[in-house]
PADOLUM-100168 format. One record per residue (C-alpha): x, z, y. Coordinates in steps of 0.001 Angstrom, whole numbers, plus 524288, in hexadecimal, padded with zeros to 5 digits. Layout:
<rs>
XZY;...
</rs>
This chain:
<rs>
3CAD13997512564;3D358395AE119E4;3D40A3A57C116FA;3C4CA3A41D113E5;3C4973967610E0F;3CDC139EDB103FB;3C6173A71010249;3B96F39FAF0FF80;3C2F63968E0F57D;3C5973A2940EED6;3B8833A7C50ED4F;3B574399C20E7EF;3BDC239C440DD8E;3BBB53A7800DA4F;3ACED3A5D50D87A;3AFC33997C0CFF8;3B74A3A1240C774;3AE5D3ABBD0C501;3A3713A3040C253;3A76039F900B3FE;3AB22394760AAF3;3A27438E3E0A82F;39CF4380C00AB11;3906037E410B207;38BC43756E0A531;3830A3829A0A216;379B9381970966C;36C1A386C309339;36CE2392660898A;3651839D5B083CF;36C363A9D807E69;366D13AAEF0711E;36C9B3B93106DF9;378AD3C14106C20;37CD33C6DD05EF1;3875D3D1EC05B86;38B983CB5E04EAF;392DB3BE7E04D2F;38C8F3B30104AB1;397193AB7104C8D;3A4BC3AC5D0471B;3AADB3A52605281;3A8763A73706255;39D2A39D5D060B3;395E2396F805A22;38BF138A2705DA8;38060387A005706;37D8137B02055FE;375393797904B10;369F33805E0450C;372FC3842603852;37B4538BA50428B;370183925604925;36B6C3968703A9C;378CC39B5B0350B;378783A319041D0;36B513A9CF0424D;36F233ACDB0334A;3771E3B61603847;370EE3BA9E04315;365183BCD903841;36F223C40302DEB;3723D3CEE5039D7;365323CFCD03F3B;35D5E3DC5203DBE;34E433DBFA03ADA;345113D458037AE;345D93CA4904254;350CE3BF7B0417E;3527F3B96A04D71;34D683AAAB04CB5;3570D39F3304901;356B7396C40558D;35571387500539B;35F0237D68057F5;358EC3740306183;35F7F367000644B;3654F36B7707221;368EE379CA0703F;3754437FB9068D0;3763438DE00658A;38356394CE0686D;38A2F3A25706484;394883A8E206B4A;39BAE3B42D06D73;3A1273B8F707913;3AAAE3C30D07BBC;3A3AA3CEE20810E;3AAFC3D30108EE6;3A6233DD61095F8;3979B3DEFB08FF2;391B13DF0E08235;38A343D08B082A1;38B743C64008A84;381633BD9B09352;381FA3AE5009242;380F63AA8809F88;3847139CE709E22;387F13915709340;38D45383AD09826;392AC377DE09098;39F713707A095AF;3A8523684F08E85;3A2B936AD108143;3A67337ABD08538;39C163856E08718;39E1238F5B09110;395D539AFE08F72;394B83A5C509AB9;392533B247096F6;392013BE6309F0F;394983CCA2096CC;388833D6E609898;385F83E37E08F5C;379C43DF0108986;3714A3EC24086AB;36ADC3E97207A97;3799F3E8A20762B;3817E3F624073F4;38A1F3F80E08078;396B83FA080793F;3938F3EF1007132;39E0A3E4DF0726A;39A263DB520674C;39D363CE6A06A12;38E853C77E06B21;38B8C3B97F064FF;383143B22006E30;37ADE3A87E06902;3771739F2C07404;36D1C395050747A;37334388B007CB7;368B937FF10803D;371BA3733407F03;376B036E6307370;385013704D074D3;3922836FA006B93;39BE4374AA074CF;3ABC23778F06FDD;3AD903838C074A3;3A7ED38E7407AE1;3ACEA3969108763;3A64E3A20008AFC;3A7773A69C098B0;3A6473B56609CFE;39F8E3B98A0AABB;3A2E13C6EE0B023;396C63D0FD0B0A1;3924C3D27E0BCB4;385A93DA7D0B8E5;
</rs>
């Protein structure tokens, strides 16, 4: 009996482990796009107010092709845009599966896929910009990695 109690502790564990880092404090979001060019000198960026959004879409509007820009989004009252850029793993884009807020820190989960409208052998490093439905300011940023299992 103790053999399979074990056993089920272990499995416990194990699952926990696998299951990520992040808190269950998750946060409503909207993926806005991905870009192959920096638009961000740093790992990320927040945008918090509508100058930052414009200075932004200025560049996404100097390396746009064509005579349609994309439109500049506006800053509501509880929203804040976000950039980031993740370390590409095993695919050439990533999925945001999930974003959640604890202790002032934002955990995003992302999960790597080869995206087909991308080159395959592509390994460009995207920027993400993300639209978080909260108004947030956090102090740093962790980005957690899931394992493909597609």
């Amino acid at each position: 009996m103790n053999y399979i109690f074990s056993i089920f502790l272990f499995l416990m564990v194990g699952c926990s482990s696998q299951a990520g880092n992040i808190p269950s404090d998750t946060i409503d979001f909207e993926e806005v796009s991905h870009f192959s060019y920096n638009l961000t000198s740093g790992n990320y960026l927040i945008l918090d107010t509508q100058d930052k959004i414009d200075a932004v879409y200025k560049i996404i509007h100097s390396k746009t092709q064509g005579n349609r820009l994309a439109p500049i989004p506006t800053l509501d009252a509880g929203e804040t845009y976000l950039i980031f850029r993740p370390v590409l793993k095993n695919g050439n884009d990533v999925e945001i599966k999930e974003i959640a807020l604890k202790n002032n820190i934002l955990y995003i989960n992302v999960e790597d896929f080869n995206n087909p409208q991308i080159e395959k052998s592509s390994r460009v490093t995207p920027n993400v910009l993300v639209k978080v439905l909260k108004k947030i300011t956090p102090k740093k940023i962790i980005i957690n990695y899931q394992n493909n299992s597609k």
